[in-house]
C-alpha positions as CSV (number, residue, x, y, z in Angstrom):
1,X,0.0,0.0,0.0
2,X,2.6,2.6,0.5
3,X,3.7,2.2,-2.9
4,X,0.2,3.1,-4.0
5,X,0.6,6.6,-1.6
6,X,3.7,7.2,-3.0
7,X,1.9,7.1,-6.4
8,X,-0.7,9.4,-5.5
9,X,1.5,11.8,-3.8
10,X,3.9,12.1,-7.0
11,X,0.1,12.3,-9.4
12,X,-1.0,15.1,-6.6
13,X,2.4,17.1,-7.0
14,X,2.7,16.8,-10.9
15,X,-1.4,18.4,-10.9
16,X,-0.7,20.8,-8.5
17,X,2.7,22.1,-9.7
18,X,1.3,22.5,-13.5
19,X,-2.2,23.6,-12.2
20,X,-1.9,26.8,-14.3
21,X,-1.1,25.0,-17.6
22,X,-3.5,22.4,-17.2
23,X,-6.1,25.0,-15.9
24,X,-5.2,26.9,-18.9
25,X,-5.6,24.5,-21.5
26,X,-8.8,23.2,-20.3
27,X,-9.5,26.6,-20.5
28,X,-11.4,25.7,-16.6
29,X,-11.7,29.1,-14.5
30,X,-14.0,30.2,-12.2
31,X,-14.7,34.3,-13.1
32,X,-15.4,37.0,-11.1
33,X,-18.7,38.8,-11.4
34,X,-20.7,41.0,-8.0
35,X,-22.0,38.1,-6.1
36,X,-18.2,36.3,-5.8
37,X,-15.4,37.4,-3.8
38,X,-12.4,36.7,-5.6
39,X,-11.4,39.6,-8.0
40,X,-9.5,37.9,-11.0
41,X,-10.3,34.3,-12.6
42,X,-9.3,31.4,-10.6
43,X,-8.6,27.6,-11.3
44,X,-12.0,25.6,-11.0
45,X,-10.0,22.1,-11.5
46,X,-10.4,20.9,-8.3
47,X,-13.2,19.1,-8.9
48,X,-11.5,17.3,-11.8
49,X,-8.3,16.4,-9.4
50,X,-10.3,14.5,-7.1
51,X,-12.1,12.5,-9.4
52,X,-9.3,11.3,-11.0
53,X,-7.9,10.7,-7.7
54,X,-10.8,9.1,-7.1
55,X,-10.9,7.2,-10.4
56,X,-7.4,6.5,-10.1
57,X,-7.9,4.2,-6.7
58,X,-10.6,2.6,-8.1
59,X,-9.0,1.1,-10.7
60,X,-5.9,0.3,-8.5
61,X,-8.1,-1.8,-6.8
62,X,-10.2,-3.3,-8.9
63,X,-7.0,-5.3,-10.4
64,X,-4.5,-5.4,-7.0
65,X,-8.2,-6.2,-4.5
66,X,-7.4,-4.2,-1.6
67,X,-11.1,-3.7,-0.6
68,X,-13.6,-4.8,-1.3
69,X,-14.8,-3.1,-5.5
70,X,-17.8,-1.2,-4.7
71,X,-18.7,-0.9,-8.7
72,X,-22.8,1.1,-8.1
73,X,-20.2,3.8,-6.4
74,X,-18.1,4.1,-8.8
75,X,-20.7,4.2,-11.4
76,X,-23.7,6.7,-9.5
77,X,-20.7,9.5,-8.1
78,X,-19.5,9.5,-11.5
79,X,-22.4,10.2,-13.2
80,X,-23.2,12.9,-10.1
81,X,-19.8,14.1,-10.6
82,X,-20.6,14.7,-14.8
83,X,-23.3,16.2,-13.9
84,X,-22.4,19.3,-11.7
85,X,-18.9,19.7,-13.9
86,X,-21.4,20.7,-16.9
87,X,-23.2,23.0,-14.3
88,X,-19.2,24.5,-13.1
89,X,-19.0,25.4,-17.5
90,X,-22.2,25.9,-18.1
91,X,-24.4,26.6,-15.4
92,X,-27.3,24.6,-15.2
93,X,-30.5,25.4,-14.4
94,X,-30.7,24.6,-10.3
95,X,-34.2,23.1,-10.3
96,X,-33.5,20.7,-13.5
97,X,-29.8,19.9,-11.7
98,X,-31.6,18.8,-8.7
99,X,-33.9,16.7,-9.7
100,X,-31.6,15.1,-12.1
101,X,-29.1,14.7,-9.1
102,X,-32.5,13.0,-7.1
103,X,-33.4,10.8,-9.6
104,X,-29.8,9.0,-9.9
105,X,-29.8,8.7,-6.4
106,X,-33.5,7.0,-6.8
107,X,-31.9,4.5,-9.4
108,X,-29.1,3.7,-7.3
109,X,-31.4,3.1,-4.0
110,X,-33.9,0.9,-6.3
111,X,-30.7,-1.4,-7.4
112,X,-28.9,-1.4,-4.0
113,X,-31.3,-1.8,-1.5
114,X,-28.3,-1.7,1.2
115,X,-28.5,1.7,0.8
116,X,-32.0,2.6,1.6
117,X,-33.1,3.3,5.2
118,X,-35.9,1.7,7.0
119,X,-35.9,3.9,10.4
120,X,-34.8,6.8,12.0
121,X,-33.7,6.4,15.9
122,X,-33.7,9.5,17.6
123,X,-32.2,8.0,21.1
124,X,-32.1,11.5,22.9
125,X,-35.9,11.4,22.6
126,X,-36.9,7.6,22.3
127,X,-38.3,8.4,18.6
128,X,-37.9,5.4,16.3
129,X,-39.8,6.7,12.4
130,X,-40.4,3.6,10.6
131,X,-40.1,4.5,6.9
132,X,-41.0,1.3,4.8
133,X,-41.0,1.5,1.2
134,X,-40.7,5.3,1.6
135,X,-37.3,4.8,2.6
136,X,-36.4,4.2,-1.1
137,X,-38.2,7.8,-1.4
138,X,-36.6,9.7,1.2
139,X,-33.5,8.4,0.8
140,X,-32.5,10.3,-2.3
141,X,-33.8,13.2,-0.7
142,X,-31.5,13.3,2.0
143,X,-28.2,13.0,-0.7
144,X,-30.1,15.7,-2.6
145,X,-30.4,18.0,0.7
146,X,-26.9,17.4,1.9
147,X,-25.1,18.1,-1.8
148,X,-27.5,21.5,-1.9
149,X,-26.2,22.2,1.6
150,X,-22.5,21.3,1.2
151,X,-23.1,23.2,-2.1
152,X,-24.1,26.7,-0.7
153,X,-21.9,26.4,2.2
154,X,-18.6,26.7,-0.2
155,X,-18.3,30.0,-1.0
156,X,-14.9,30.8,1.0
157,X,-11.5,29.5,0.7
158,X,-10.8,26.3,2.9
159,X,-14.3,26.2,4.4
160,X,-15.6,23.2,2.8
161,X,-12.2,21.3,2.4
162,X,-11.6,21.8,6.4
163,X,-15.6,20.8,6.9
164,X,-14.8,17.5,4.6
165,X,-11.7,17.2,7.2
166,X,-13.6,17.2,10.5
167,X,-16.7,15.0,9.2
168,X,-13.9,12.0,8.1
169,X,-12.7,12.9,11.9
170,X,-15.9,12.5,12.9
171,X,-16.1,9.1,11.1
172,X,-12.8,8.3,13.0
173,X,-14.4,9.1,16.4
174,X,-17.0,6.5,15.5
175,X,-14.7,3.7,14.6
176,X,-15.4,3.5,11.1
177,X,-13.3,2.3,8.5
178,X,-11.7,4.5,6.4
179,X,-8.8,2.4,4.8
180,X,-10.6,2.4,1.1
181,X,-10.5,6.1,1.8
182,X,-6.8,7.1,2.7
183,X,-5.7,8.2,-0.4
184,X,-7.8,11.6,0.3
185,X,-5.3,12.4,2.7
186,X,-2.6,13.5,0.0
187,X,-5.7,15.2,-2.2
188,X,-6.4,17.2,0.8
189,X,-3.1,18.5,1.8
190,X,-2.3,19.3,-1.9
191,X,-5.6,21.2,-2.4
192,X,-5.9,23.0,0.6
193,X,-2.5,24.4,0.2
194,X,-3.8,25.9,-3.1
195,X,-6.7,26.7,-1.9
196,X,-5.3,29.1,1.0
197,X,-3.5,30.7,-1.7
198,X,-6.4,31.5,-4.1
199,X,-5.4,29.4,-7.0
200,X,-7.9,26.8,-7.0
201,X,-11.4,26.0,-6.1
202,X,-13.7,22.8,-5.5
203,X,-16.4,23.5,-7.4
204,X,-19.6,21.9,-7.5
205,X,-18.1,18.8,-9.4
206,X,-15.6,18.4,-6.4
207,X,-18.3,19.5,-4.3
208,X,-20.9,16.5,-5.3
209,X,-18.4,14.1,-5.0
210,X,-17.4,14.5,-1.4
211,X,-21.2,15.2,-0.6
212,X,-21.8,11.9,-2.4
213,X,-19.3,10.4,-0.5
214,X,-19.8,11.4,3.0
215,X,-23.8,10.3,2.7
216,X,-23.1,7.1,1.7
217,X,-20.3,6.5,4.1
218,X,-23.2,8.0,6.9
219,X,-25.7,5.7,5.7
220,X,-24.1,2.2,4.9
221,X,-22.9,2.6,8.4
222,X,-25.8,3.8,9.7
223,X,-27.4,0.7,8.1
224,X,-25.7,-1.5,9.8
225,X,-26.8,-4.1,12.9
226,X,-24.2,-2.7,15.2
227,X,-25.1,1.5,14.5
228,X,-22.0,2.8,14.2
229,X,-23.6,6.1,13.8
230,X,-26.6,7.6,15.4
231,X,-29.3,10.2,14.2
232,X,-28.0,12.8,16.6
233,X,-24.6,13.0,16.0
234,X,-25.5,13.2,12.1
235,X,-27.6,16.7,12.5
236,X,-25.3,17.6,14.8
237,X,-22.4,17.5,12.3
238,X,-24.9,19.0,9.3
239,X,-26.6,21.1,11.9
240,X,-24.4,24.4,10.5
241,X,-24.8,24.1,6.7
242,X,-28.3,22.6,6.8
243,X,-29.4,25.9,9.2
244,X,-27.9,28.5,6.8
245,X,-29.7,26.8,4.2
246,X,-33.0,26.9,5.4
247,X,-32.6,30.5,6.3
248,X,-31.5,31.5,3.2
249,X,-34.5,29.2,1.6
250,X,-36.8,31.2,3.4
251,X,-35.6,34.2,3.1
252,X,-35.4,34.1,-0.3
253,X,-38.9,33.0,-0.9
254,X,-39.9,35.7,1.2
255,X,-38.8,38.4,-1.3
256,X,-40.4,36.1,-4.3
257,X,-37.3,34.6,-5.7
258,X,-36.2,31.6,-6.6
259,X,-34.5,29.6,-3.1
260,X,-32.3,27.4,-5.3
261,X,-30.4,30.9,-6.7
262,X,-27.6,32.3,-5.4
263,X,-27.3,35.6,-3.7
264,X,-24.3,37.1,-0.8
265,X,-26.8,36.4,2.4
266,X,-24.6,33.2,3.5
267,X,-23.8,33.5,6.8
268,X,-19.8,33.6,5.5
269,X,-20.3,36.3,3.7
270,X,-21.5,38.8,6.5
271,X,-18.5,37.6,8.2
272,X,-16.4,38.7,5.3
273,X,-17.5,42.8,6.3
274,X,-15.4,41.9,9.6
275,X,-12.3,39.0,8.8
276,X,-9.7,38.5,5.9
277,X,-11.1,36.2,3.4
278,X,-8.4,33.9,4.5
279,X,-9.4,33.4,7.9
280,X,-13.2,33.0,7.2
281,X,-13.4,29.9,7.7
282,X,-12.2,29.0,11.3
283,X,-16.0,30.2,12.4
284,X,-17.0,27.1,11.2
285,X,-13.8,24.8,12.3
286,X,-13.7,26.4,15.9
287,X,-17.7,25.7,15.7
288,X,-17.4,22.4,14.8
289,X,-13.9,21.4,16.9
290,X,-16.2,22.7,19.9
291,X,-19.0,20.1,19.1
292,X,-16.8,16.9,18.6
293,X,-15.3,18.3,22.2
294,X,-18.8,18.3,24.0
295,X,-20.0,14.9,21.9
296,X,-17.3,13.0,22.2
297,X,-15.0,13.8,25.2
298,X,-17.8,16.0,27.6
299,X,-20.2,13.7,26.3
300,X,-23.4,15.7,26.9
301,X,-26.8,15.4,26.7
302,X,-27.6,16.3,23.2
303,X,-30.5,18.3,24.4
304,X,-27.3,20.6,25.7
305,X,-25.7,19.9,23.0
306,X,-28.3,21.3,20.4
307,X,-28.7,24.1,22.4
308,X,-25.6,25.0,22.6
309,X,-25.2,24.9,18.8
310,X,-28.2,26.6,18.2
311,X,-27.2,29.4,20.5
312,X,-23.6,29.9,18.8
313,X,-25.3,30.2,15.6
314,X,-27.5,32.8,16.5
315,X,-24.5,34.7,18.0
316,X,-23.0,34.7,14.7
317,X,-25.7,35.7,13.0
318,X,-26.7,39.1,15.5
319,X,-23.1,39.5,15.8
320,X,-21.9,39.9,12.2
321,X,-25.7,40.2,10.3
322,X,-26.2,43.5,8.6
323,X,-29.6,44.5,6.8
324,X,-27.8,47.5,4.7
325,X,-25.0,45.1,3.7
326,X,-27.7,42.5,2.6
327,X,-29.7,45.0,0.7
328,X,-26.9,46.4,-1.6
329,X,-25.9,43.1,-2.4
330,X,-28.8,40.6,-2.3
């Protein structure tokens, strides 16, 4: 195995250090316009890296059998991934990308059946939800709901990528395996060095595919006999992105216009009036190292717990929230 490391760490360095040529000759950039921060084009390839990072391990293993092939993953996040990198070139309509997006996930819950849930335990409260058959219904919806959130939540430089870092620690604390998954350990370094440094972004294509990822981690584990994972912990760990996202839904649809559009009324952005770009994002890490602290080394009642979360993110929002900002730039 450490020769295949070794591999990906010489693949990562030979991307990274000719990520203006390659950027250039895929002619891949994300441009500036009044809702984005970044004020000169700006490598959208990192989407692309990771899939063939991710393609790249597959096929390592599907001749040397490390683990176990998982072929509907490889097939369903690749077709997810195609997807949104058509929508980073050519901006697809939200709605239409959505749907699309649900019904893959429908297929691939009607042909793997491991994958649909049949209850939701809420242990805090002694609430078991049977779902039945309509756990082959809701299912997709929750990939959908997580990819929108993870989606809207990128919009600053290392926020997502050191989100994507906690939730695998977060898998960690709960003692699941992650061997098939180590290899994301070199992408992530690599990336999040460029990404500090402005020259390259996820994008929704490198978005999806960790979305994609994390969710089906979540619920094949979640799945099993021995519940690795519990309902708490899980909204607890989407609790920030999932929140901003409903606020902006409804805020949106209360000034008639469409929730699935973008606008500068994330919560990130009003903290951008007030920190360097640069540093946006430890809100979220310090907000999110502070929950894994009371979950899994306090471990509180989650009844604290959420309201404790629910209280910081109010702070945030009174704290750095303004209403003139938001009008000149919604």
């Amino acid at each position: 195995m450490l020769a295949v490391y070794f591999f990906f760490f010489i693949t990562n360095f030979l991307i990274f250090k000719n990520l203006n040529l390659i950027t250039n000759y895929l002619n891949f950039y994300d441009l500036p316009d009044n809702r984005k921060i970044h004020k000169k084009k700006i490598s959208k390839i990192g989407g692309i890296v990771l899939y063939i990072n991710f393609l790249l391990y597959y096929l390592i293993n599907f001749f040397f059998q490390f683990h176990e092939f998982n072929f509907y993953l490889l097939f369903f996040l690749s077709l997810i991934f195609f997807i949104n990198l058509i929508n980073d070139k050519k901006d697809i309509n939200p709605s239409l990308r959505l749907i699309t997006c649900y019904l893959i996930f429908l297929v691939w819950c009607f042909i793997d059946n491991s994958l649909v849930i049949k209850n939701l335990y809420f242990e805090f409260i002694d609430l078991n939800i049977y779902l039945g058959q309509y756990g082959y219904l809701i299912t997709p919806l929750f990939f959908v709901i997580f990819l929108n959130a993870l989606n809207l939540f990128d919009g600053v430089n290392l926020q997502s990528i050191s989100y994507i870092f906690l939730f695998f620690i977060f898998f960690l604390l709960n003692e699941i395996d992650l061997s098939n998954h180590l290899y994301l350990i070199i992408f992530f370094i690599f990336f999040s060095i460029s990404n500090f440094k402005n020259k390259i972004f996820l994008g929704d294509s490198g978005i999806s595919i960790f979305a994609t990822l994390i969710t089906y981690i979540i619920i094949t584990n979640y799945n099993l006999e021995q519940n690795l994972l519990n309902c708490e912990e899980i909204l607890a760990m989407m609790f920030l992105p999932g929140i901003d996202m409903l606020r902006l839904f409804f805020y949106r649809m209360s000034k008639k216009k469409n929730p699935l559009y973008p606008d500068k009324n994330h919560l990130h952005h009003h903290i951008l009036r007030f920190v360097l770009p640069k540093f946006v994002f430890l809100y979220q890490f310090l907000f999110y190292i502070i929950l894994l602290i009371l979950i899994y080394f306090l471990k509180l009642s989650f009844y604290f717990i959420f309201g404790i979360i629910i209280l910081m993110y109010a702070i945030a929002l009174i704290v750095f929230y303004d209403k003139k900002y938001l009008s000149k730039n919604s």
